[in-house]
C-alpha positions as CSV (number, residue, x, y, z in Angstrom):
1,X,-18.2,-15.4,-5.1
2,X,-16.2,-13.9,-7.9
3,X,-14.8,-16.0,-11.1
4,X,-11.3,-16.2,-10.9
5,X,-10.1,-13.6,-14.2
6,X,-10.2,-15.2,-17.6
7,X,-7.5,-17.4,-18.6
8,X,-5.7,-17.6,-15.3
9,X,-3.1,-20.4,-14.8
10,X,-4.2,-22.6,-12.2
11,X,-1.8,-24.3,-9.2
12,X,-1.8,-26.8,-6.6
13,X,0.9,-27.1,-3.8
14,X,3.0,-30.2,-3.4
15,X,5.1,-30.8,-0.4
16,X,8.9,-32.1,-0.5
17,X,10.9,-33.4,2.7
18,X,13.2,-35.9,3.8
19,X,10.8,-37.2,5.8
20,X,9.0,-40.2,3.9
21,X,5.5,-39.3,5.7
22,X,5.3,-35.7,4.7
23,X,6.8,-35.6,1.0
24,X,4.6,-35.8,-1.8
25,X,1.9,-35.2,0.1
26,X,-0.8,-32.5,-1.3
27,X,-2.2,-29.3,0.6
28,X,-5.8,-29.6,1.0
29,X,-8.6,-27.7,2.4
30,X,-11.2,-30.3,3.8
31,X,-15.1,-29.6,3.8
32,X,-16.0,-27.1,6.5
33,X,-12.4,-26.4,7.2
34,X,-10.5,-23.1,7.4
35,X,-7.2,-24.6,8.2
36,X,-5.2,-26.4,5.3
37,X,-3.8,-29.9,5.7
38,X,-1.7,-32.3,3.1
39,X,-3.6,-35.4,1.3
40,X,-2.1,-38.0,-0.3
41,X,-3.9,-37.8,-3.6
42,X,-3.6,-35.5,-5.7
43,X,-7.1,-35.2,-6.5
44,X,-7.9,-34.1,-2.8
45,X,-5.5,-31.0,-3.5
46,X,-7.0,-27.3,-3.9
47,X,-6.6,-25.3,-6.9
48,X,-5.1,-21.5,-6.7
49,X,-4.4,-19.1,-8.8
50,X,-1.8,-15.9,-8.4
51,X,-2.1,-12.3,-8.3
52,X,0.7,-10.4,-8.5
53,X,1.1,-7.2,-6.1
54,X,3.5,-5.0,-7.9
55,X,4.8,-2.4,-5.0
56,X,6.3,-5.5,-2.9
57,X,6.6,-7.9,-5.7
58,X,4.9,-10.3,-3.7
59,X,2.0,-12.7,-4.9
60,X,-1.6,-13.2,-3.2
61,X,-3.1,-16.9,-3.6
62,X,-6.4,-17.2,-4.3
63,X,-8.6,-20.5,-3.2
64,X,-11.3,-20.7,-6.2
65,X,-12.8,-17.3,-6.3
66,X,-10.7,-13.4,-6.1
67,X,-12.4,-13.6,-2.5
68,X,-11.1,-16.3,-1.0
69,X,-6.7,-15.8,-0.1
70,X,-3.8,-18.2,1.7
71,X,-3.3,-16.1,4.8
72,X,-0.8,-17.0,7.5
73,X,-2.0,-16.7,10.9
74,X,-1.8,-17.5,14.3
75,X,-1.3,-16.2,18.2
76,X,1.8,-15.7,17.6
77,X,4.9,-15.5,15.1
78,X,6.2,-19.1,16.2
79,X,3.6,-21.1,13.8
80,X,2.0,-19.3,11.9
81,X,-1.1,-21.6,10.2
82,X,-1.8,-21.8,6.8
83,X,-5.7,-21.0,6.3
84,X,-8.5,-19.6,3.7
85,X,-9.1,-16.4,4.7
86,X,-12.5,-13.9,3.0
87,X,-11.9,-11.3,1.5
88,X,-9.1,-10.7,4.1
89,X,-8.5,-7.0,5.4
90,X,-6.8,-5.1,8.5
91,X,-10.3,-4.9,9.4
92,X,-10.9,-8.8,10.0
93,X,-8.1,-9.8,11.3
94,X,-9.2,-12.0,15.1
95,X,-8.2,-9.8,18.2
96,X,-4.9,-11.6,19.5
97,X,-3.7,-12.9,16.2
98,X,-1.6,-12.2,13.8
99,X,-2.5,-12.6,10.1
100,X,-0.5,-12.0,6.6
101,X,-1.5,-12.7,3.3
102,X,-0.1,-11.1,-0.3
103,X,3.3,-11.8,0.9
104,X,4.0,-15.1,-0.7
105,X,6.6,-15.7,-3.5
106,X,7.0,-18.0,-5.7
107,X,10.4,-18.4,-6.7
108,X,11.9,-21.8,-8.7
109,X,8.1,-23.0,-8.0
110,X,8.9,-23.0,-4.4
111,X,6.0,-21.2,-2.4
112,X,7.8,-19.2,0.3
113,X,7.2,-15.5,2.5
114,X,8.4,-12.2,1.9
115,X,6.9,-9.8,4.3
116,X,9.9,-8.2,6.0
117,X,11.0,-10.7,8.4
118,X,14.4,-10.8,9.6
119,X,14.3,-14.3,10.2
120,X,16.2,-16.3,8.2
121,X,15.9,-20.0,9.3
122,X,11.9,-19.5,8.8
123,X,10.6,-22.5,6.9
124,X,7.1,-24.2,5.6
125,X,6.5,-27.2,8.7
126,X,4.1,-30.0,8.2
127,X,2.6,-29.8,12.0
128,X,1.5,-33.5,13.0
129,X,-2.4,-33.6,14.4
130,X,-4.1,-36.7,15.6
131,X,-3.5,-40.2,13.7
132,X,-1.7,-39.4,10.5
133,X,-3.2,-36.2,9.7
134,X,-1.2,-33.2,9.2
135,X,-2.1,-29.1,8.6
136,X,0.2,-27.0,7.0
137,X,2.4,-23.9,9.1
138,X,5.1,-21.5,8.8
139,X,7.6,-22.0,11.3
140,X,10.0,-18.7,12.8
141,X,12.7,-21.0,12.6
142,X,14.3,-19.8,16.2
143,X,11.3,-20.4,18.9
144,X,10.5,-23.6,21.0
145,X,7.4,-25.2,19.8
146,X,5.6,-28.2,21.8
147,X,3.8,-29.3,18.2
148,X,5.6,-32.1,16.6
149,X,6.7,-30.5,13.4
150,X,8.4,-31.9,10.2
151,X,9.9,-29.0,7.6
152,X,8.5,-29.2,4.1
153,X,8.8,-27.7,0.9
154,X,5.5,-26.2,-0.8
155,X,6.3,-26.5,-4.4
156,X,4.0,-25.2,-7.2
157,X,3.1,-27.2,-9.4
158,X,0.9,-26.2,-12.7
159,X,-2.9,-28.1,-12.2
């Protein structure tokens, strides 16, 4: 595990929505997960820090250490989870799933995707698990999902 660089700004990601359940609410990464999910306290919420990738002018999110990223991934483009990905690479990426990472942006403090889609209805979904737990997606925006979703906002806010 490598220090983050020295003096790096530090983040946490808070969610906004209409819906009462989902805003406010915190993206977490709980003890032996790989999958993020929202908390209600702020305390519970993971620190990142930003790296800026020149050539697209995109941004790669880093979870404690320069090893650990945000990556989106998932079977398919429909939902596409939010997870902590190693040292991510073309290399690593699970057979039958698609995977992104150094594509976020950060514009107004609103963390959003810029990695050549043509989509343009995607949008951050809280995706409703079992009781009142929720993990954390990106939604196409066009495709027929069975999950019980909710669209959020991811804004950034300085830890």
């Amino acid at each position: 595990m490598a220090p983050p660089p020295e003096g790096s700004q530090f983040y946490q990601l808070q969610t906004k929505s209409a819906t009462a359940a989902v805003s406010g609410q915190w993206v977490a990464l709980k003890t032996g997960s790989t999958s993020y999910s929202l908390a209600a306290q702020q305390a519970a919420a993971t620190k990142f820090f930003v790296n800026k990738y020149t050539p697209t002018g995109t941004f790669a999110v880093y979870n404690a250490d320069d090893t650990r990223q945000l990556a989106l991934q998932g079977p398919n483009g429909i939902l596409l989870s939010l997870v902590d990905a190693t040292n991510p690479s073309t290399d690593t990426i699970p057979k039958g799933t698609l995977m992104e990472w150094a594509t976020f942006t950060l514009d107004n403090n609103v963390l959003f995707v810029k990695d050549g889609s043509t989509l343009v209805n995607r949008t951050f979904v809280a995706v409703k698990g079992s009781g009142s737990d929720y993990s954390v997606a990106l939604y196409d925006g066009a495709s027929t999902t069975t999950s019980n979703i909710t669209p959020v906002t991811i804004n950034i806010v300085k830890a």
